[in-house]
C-alpha positions as CSV (number, residue, x, y, z in Angstrom):
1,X,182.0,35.6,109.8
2,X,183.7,35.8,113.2
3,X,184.6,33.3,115.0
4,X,181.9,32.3,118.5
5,X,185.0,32.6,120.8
6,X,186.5,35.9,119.2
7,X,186.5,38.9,122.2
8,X,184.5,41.8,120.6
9,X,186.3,45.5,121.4
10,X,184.0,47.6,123.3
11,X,183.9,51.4,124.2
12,X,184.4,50.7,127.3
13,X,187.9,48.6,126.3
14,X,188.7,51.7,124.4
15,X,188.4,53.6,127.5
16,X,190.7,51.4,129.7
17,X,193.1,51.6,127.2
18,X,193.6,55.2,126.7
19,X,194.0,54.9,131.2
20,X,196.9,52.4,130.5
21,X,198.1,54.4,127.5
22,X,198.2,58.1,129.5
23,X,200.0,56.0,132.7
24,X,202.9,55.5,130.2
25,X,202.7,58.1,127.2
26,X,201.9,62.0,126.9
27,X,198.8,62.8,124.7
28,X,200.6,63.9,121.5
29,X,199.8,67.0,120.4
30,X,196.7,68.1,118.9
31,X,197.8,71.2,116.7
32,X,195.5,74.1,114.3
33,X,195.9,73.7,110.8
34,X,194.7,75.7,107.9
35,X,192.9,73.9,104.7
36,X,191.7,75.8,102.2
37,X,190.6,78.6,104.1
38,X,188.8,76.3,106.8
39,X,191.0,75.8,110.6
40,X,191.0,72.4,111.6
41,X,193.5,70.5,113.8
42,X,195.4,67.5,113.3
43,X,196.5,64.8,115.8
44,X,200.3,64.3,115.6
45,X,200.7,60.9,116.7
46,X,204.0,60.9,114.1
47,X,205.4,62.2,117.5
48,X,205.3,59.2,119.6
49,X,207.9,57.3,120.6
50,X,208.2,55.2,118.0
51,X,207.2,57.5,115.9
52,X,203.7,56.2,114.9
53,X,199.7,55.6,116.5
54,X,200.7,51.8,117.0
55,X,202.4,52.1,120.4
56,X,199.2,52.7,121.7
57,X,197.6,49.5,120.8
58,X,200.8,47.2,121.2
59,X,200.9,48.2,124.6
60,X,197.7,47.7,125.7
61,X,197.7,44.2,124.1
62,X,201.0,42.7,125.7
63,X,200.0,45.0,129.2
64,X,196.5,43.0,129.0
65,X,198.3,39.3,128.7
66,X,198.4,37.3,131.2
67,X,201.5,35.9,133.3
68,X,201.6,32.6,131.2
69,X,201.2,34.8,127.8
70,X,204.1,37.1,129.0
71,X,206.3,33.8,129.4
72,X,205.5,32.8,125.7
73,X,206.1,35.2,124.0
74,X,204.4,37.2,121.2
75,X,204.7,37.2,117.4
76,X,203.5,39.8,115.3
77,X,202.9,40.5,111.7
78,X,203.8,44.1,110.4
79,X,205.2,46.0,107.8
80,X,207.0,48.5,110.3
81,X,205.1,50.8,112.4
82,X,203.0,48.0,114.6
83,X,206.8,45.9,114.5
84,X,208.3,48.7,116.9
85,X,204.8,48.9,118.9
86,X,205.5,45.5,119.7
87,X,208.7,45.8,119.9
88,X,209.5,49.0,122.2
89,X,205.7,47.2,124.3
90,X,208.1,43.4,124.5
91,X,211.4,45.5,125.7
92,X,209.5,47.7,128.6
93,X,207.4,44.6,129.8
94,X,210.3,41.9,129.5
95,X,208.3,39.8,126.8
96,X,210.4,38.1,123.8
97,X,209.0,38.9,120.2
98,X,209.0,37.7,117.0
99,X,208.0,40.1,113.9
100,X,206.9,38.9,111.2
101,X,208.1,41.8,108.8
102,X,208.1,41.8,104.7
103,X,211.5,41.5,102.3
104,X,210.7,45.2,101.0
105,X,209.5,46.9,104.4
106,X,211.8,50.5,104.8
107,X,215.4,50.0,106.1
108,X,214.5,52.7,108.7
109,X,211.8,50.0,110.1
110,X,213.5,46.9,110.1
111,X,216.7,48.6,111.6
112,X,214.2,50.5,114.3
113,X,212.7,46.8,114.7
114,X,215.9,45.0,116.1
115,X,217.1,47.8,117.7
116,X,214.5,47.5,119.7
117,X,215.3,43.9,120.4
118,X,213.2,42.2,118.3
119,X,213.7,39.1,116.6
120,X,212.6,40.0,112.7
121,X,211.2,37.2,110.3
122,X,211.3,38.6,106.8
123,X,208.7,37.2,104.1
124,X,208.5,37.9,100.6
125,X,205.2,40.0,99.7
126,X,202.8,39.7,97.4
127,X,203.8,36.3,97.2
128,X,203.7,35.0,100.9
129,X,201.0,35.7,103.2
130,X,202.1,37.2,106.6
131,X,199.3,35.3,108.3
132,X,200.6,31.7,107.9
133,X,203.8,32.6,108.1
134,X,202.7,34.1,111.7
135,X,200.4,30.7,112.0
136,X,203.8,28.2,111.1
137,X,205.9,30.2,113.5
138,X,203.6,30.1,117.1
139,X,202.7,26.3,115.7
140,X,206.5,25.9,115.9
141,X,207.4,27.7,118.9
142,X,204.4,29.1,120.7
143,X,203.6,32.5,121.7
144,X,200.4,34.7,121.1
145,X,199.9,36.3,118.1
146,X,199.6,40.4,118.3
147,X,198.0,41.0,115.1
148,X,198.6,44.8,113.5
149,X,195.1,45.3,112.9
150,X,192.2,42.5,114.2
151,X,193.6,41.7,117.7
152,X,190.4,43.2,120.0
153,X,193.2,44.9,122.2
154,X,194.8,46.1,119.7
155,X,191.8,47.9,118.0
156,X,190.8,49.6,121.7
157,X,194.6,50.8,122.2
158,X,194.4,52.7,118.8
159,X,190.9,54.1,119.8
160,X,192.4,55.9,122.7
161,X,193.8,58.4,120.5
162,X,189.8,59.8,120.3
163,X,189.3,59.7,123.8
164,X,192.5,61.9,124.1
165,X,191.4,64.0,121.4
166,X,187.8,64.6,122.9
167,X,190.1,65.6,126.1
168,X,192.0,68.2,124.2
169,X,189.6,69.7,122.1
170,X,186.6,69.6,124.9
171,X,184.2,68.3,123.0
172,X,183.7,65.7,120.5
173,X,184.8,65.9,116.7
174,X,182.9,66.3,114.2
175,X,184.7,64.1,112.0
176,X,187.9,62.5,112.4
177,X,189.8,61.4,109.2
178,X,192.3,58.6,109.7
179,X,194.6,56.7,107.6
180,X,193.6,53.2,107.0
181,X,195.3,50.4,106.2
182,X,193.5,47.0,107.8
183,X,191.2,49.2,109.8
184,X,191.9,49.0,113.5
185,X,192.7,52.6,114.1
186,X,189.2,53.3,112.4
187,X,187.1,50.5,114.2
188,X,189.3,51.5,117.2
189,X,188.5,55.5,117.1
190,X,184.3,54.7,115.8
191,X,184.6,53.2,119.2
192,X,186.1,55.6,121.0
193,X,184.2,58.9,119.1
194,X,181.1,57.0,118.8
195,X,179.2,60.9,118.2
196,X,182.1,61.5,115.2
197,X,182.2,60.8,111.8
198,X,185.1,58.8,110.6
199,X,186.8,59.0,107.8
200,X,189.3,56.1,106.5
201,X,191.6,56.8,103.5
202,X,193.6,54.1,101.7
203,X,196.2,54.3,98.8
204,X,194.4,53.9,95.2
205,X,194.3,50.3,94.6
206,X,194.8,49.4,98.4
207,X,191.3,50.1,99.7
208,X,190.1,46.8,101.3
209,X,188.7,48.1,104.0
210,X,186.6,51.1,101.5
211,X,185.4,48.3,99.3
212,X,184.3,45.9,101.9
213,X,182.3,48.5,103.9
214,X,180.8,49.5,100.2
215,X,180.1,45.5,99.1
216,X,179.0,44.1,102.6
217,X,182.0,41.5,102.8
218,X,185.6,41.1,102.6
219,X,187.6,42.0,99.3
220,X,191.4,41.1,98.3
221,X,193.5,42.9,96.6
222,X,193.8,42.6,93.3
223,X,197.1,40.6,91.8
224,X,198.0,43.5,89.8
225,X,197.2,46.1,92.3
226,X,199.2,49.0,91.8
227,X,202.3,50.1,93.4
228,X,202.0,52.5,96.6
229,X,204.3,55.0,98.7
230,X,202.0,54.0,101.2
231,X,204.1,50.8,102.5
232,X,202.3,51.1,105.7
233,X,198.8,50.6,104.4
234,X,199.1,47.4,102.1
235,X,197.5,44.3,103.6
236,X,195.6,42.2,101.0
237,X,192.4,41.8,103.2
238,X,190.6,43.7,106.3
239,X,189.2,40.9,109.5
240,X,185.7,40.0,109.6
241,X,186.0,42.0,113.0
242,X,187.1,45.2,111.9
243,X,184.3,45.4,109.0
244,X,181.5,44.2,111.5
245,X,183.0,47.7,113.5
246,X,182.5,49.6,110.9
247,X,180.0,48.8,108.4
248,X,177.1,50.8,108.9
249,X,179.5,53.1,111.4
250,X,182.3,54.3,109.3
251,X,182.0,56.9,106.3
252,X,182.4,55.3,102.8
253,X,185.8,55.1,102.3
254,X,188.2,57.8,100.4
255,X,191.4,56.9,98.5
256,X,194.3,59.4,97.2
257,X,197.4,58.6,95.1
258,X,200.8,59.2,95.2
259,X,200.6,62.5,94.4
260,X,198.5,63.6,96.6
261,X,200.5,62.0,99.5
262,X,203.6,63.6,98.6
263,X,201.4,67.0,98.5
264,X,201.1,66.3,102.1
265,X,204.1,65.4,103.1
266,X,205.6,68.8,101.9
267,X,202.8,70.5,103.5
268,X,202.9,69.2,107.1
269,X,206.9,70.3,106.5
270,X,206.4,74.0,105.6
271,X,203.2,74.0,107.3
272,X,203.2,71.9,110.3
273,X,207.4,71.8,110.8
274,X,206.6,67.8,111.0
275,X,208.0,65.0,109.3
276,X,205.5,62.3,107.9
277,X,206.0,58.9,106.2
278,X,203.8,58.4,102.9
279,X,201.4,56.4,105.0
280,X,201.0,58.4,107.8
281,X,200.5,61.5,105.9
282,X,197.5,59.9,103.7
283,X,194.4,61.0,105.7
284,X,196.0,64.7,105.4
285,X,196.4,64.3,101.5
286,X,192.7,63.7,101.5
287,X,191.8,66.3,103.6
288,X,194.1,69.1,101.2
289,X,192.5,67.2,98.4
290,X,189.4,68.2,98.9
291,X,188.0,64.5,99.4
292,X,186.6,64.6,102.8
293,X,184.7,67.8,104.1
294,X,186.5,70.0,106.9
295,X,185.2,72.4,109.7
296,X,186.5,73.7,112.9
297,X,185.5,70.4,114.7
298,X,187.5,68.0,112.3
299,X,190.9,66.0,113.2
300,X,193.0,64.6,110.9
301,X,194.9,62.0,112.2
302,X,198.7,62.4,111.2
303,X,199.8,58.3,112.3
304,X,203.6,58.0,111.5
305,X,206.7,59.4,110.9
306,X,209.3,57.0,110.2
307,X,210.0,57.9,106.6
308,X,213.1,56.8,104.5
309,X,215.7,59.6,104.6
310,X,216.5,59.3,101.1
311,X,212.7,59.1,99.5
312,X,211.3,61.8,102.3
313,X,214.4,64.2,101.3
314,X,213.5,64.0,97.3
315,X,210.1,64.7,98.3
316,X,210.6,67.4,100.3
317,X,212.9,68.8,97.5
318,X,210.0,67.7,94.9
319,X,212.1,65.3,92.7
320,X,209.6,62.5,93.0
């Protein structure tokens, strides 16, 4: 259930945040792509600054606080990609933040993170939740929390990516197929598409946001869930807000394995001369996988790019 006092996103937010976003950012581009004889396009928002979609909804949050928010400070909970949102967001706009990042998130992250001059809070995951620690950390020192995924600010930043796709192509999509981990760049783009199908696709194992839409409420992961490449799509429960944006909006959800994301990270390399981290590449592993229908008016959205030199190279070279 959410909460009386919870701000709903609107279509409308998602609209002011793709202005905010294009004062600041460049669309990204919005290339042609070939699958299985079918042309398509993807959207590469590996490309960004930070090299992932999260920028865009980190900065409309922490541009939308007010004076008295700025002087606080904002924590954040993240395994990477929304930690440098935040980040690079706090740095431009002279706000302090706090990540709240897990033990085993990529190097690459973490050392992106601080760079970036963030303070980084490390918790052990599956064990600790991210939330409470989060919760313990404002109780102790204030600030406002900038949740990855069910922040209402944060869901309209990542729609802008449709309204700069509908820009691009002239039209709406048909369908746009996004990666998915706690659902705000799908609540944020049925928002922002509200004509387009959308498609979310989660690791095997990982799909709380698929099995919620399919049983009506929210789902935790299992204890033994399986192990994922996908570091970026692993939180153990989707918000009551981003299912009431999507049930009865979003497609049924899709999930792919391993495999199939490594298939795509070698084919947006030969194919697409663009780098992808397992996450960001999982909407594209569906797509080549034949789990998720393609025609000309279809966008894949291709969400990060900050892969671990050492993994992405073996992939690449196909000694996974």
């Amino acid at each position: 259930m959410i909460q009386a006092d919870v701000r709903m996103p609107t279509t409308d937010g998602v609209h002011a945040a793709a202005k905010a976003v294009s004062a600041i950012l460049p669309p990204t581009p919005l290339l042609p792509v070939e699958i299985g004889g079918v042309s398509a396009f993807v959207k590469a928002d590996n490309l960004q600054p930070i090299g992932s979609f999260k920028i865009r909804g980190a900065w409309w949050r922490l541009s939308s606080l007010t004076p008295e928010e700025r002087a606080g400070g904002v924590v954040a909970v993240s395994s990477g990609n929304h930690a440098q949102g935040v980040a690079w967001s706090a740095r431009r706009l002279g706000i302090s933040a706090t990540i709240v990042m897990p033990h085993d998130a990529p190097e690459v992250k973490l050392a992106n993170t601080r760079a970036l001059g963030a303070e980084v809070v490390l918790y052990q995951r599956p064990q600790e939740d991210r939330d409470a620690v989060a919760a313990r950390l404002i109780d102790q020192r204030g600030g406002t929390l900038v949740h990855a995924f069910g922040d209402p600010w944060v869901i309209e930043g990542q729609g802008s990516a449709a309204i700069e796709i509908a820009a691009q192509l002239g039209r709406a999509p048909s369908r746009i197929i996004a990666c998915c981990g706690g659902g705000g760049l799908a609540a944020g783009l049925a928002l922002g598409a509200p004509d387009s199908a959308i498609y979310p696709v989660e690791p095997v194992g990982w799909d709380m946001v698929g099995q919620a839409m399919a049983n009506g409420e929210l789902v935790h992961a299992a204890p033994d869930a399986p192990k994922t490449i996908c570091d970026a799509l692993q939180p153990n429960i989707t918000k009551p807000l981003n299912l009431s944006l999507l049930k009865g909006r979003a497609e049924p959800g899709v999930t792919v394995t391993d495999a199939e994301v490594r298939t795509a990270q070698r084919f947006a390399f030969t194919n697409l001369r663009l780098v992808l981290e397992p996450g960001g590449a999982a909407a594209l592993a569906a797509a080549l996988a034949g789990k998720v229908p393609v025609d000309a008016g279809t966008v894949i959205m291709l969400t990060g790019g900050n892969a671990d030199p050492a993994a992405y190279a073996a992939t690449i070279a196909g000694q996974d």
